[in-house]
N, C-alpha and C positions, 0 to 999 in steps of 0.2 A: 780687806774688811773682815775676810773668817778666818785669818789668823796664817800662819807659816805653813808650810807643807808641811806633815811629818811622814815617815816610813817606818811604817807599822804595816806587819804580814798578820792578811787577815784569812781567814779561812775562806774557799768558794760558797758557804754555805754562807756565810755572816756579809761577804760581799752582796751577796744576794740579799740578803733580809735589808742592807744598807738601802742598795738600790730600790725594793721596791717602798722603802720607807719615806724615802725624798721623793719618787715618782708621786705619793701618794700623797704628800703635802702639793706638789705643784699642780697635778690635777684638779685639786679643789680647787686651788685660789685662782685657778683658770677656771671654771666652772661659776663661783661667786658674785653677783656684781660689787665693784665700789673696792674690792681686794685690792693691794698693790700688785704692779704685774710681777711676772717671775723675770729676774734676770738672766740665773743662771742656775740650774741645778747641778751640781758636781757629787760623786764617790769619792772623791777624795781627800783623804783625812787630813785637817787641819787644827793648828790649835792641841790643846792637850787632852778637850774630851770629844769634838766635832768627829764622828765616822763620816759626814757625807754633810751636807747641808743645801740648803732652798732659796736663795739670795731673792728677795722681792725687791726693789726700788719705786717708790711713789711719783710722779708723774708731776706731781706737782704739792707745793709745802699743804701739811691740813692745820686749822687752828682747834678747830670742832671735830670730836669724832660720835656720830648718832650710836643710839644702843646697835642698829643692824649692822651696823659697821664691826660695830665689837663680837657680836654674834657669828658674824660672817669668818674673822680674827678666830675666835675658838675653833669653829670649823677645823681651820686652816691647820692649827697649831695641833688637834685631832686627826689630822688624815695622815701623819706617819703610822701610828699606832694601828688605824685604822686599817690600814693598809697589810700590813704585816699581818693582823687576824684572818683578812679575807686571804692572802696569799699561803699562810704557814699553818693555821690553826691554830697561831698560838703569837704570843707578846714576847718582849724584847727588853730588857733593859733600856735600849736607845729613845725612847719616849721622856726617858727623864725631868729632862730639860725644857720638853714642850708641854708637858704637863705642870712643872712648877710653873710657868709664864703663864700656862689655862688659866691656873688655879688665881694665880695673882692679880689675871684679867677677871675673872668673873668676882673675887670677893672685890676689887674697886666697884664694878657693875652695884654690886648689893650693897655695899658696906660705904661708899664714898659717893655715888653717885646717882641715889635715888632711884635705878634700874630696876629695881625688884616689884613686881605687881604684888606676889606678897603682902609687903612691906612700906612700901609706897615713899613718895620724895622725903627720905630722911638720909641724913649723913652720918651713920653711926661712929665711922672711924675717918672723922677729918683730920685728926692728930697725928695717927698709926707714924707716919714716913717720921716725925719728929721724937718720937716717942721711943724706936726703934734706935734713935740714939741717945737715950739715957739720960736726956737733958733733967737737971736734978729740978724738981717743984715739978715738974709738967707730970699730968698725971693725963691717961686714958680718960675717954669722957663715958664714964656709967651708963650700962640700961642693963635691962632684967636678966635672969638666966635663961626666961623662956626667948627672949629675941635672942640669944647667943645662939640658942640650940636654931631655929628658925632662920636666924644669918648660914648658919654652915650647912642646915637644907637645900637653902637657897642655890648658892656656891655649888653645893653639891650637882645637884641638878642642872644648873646651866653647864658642867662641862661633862653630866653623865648625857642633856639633849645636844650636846656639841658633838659629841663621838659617834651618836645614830645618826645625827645627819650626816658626818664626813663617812661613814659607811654605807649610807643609804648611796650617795652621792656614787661612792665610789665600786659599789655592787655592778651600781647601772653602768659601769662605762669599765666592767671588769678584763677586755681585751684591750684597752687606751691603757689601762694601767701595766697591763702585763707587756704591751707593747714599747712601753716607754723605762719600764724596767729591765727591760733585754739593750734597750738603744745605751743604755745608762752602762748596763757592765760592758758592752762592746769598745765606748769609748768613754768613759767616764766621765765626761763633761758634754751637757747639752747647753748649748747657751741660747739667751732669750729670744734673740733671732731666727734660734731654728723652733723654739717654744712660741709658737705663731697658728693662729687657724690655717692659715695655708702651705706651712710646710709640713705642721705633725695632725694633718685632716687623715691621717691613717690612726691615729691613738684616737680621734672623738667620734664621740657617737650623738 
């Protein structure tokens, strides 16, 4: 599912910002309610830009996903980033990828799906996904400059309140993380069985 092994020599130091970058995504989404669980968290690089990643699996199919559901999703897609500030004092290139999926999530929140108290049940960009492919006559469907400017506030803010929660989150429970970031470079693969209240009740608090 996250792609081929590769081998790639990474520094102890960047091993480290890996691991507690993934600890920091699976903490949350163990902390969340309504999250998919974690399967399996691994440091090991896969794929041609994955350093580590967070495997979640769903429980069962969704048809409907509520706004706190999606909120909860930002969170989640936040706590590597997160995670790395409180551990390092400082960010990473490796948020990349969970930031362009933030961003993606929260402009459908505002822009597709009526989500925005702002802005309230409008569908500004129902087109966007068809639009994106060039289709000739289909044109963007018009509104002002000031809702453009007001859309990408919006956007803005649901993933700059998604990043103080996954901080807030992850402040509170800063020896779970630091504990599960040591278990991670030890052996580089936890899996979700051992990602349990009762076998890793030594990382929660």
């Amino acid at each position: 599912l996250a792609g081929l092994k590769r081998k790639r020599v990474m520094s102890a130091h960047e091993r480290e910002i890996v691991a507690y970058h993934e600890a920091g995504h699976a903490i949350v989404a163990s902390v969340l309610p309504g999250v998919d669980p974690v399967h399996k968290i691994s440091i090991v690089q896969r794929g041609y830009e994955a350093l580590g990643h967070t495997l979640q699996l769903p429980v069962e199919e969704h048809y409907l996903v509520t706004r706190q559901a999606l909120l909860n999703q930002l969170a989640v897609l936040l706590g590597g980033r997160s995670a790395e500030e409180i551990a390092f004092q400082e960010i990473s290139t490796g948020a990349q990828n969970d930031l362009r999926r933030a961003t993606d999530i929260a402009r459908a929140m505002v822009a597709e799906y009526g989500m925005s108290e702002l802005l309230g049940p409008v569908a500004f960009q129902g087109r966007s996904r068809q639009r994106f492919l060039e289709v000739p006559g289909l044109e963007p469907e018009p509104f002002a400059e000031e809702t453009a400017r007001q859309i990408d506030s919006e956007i803005k803010q649901l993933v700059v309140d998604a990043h103080t929660r996954a901080s807030d989150l992850l402040r509170a429970r800063r020896g779970s993380l630091s504990a599960l970031a040591r278990r991670l470079m030890e052996q580089e693969v936890v899996e979700g069985l051992q990602f349990d209240r009762g076998y890793i009740s030594p990382y929660m608090i």
